[in-house]
C-alpha positions as CSV (number, residue, x, y, z in Angstrom):
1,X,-7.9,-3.7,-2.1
2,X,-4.4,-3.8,-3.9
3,X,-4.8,-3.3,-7.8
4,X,-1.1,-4.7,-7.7
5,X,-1.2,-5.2,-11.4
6,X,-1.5,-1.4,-12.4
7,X,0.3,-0.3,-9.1
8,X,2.8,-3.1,-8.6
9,X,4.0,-4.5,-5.5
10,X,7.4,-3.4,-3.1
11,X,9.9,-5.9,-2.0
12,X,8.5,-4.6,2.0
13,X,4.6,-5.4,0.8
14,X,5.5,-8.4,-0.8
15,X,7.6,-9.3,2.7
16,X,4.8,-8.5,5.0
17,X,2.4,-10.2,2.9
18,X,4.3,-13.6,2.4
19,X,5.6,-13.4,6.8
20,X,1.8,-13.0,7.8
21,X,0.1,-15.6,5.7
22,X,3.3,-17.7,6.6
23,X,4.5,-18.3,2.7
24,X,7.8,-18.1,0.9
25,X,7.6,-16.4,-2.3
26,X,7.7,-20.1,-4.1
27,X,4.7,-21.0,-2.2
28,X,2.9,-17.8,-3.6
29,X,4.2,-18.2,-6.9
30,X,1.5,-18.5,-9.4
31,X,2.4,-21.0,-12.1
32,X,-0.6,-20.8,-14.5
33,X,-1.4,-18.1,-16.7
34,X,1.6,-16.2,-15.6
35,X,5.2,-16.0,-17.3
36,X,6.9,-18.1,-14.7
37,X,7.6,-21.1,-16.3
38,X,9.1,-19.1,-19.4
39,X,11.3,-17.0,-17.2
40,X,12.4,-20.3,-15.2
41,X,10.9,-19.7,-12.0
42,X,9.6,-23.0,-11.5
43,X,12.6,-25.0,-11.2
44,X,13.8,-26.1,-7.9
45,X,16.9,-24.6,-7.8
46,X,15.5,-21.0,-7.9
47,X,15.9,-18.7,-5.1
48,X,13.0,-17.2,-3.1
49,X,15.1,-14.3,-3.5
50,X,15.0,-14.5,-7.5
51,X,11.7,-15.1,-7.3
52,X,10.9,-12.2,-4.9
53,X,12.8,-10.2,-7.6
54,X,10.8,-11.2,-10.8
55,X,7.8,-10.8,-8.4
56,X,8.4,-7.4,-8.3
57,X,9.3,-6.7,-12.0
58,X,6.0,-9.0,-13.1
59,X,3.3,-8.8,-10.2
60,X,0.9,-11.5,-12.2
61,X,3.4,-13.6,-10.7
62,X,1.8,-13.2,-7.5
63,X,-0.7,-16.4,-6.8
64,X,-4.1,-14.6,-5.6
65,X,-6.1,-13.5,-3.5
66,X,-4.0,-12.9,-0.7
67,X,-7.3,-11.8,2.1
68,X,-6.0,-9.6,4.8
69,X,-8.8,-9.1,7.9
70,X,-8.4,-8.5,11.3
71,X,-8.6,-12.3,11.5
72,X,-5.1,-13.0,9.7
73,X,-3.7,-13.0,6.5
74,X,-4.3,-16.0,4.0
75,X,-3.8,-16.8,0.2
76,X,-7.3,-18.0,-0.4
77,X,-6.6,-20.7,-2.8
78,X,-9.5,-22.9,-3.3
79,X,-11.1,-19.9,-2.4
80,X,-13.0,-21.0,0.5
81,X,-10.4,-20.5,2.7
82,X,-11.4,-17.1,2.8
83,X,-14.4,-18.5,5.0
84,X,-11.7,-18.8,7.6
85,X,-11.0,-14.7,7.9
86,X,-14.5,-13.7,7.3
87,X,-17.6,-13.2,10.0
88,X,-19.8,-15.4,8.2
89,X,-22.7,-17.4,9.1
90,X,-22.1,-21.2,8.8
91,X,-24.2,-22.7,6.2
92,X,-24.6,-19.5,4.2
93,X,-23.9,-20.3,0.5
94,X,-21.8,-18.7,-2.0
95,X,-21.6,-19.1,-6.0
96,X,-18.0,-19.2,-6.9
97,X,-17.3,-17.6,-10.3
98,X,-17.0,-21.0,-12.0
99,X,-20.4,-21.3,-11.0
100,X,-19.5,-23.6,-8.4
101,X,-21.8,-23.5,-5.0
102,X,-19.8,-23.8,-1.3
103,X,-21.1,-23.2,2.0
104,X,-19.9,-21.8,4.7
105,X,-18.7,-24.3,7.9
């Protein structure tokens, strides 16, 4: 586990991160509660590489969780795609932490 908002992220983690779960850094850009709208990273016209940048300078602007297993690498947004890296037993249910319950394929 990453506490990437204490520890903070480097340009190579961020790049390894992004080529194995197959993102660009506007794909993992998180949008809410995070300063990216304010700091104009949500316009088209920005850069992956500016983005990358303010990335690195404000890591909340990293969307989570990015799940890393020996099964791939995925940002788990909904969150059940996590099911997809995980060895678990189809039909097991889970309580999300909206309260939310989702089973397992």
């Amino acid at each position: 586990m990453v506490e990437y908002l204490k520890t903070g992220w480097t340009r190579e983690q961020l790049q390894a991160l992004f080529a194995a779960a197959n993102l660009t850094p506007k794909q993992a850009l998180r949008t809410s509660k995070s300063p990216a709208e304010k700091l104009g990273l949500t316009d088209p016209a920005v850069s992956d590489e500016a983005i990358l940048d303010a990335m690195l300078e404000h890591p909340v602007l990293v969307n989570r969780p990015i799940v890393c297993t020996e099964k791939g690498v995925a940002l788990c947004r909904p969150s059940e795609v996590v099911f997809s890296l995980l060895e678990v037993v189809p039909g097991t249910t889970f309580i999300k932490e909206d309260g939310e319950v989702v089973t397992a394929p």
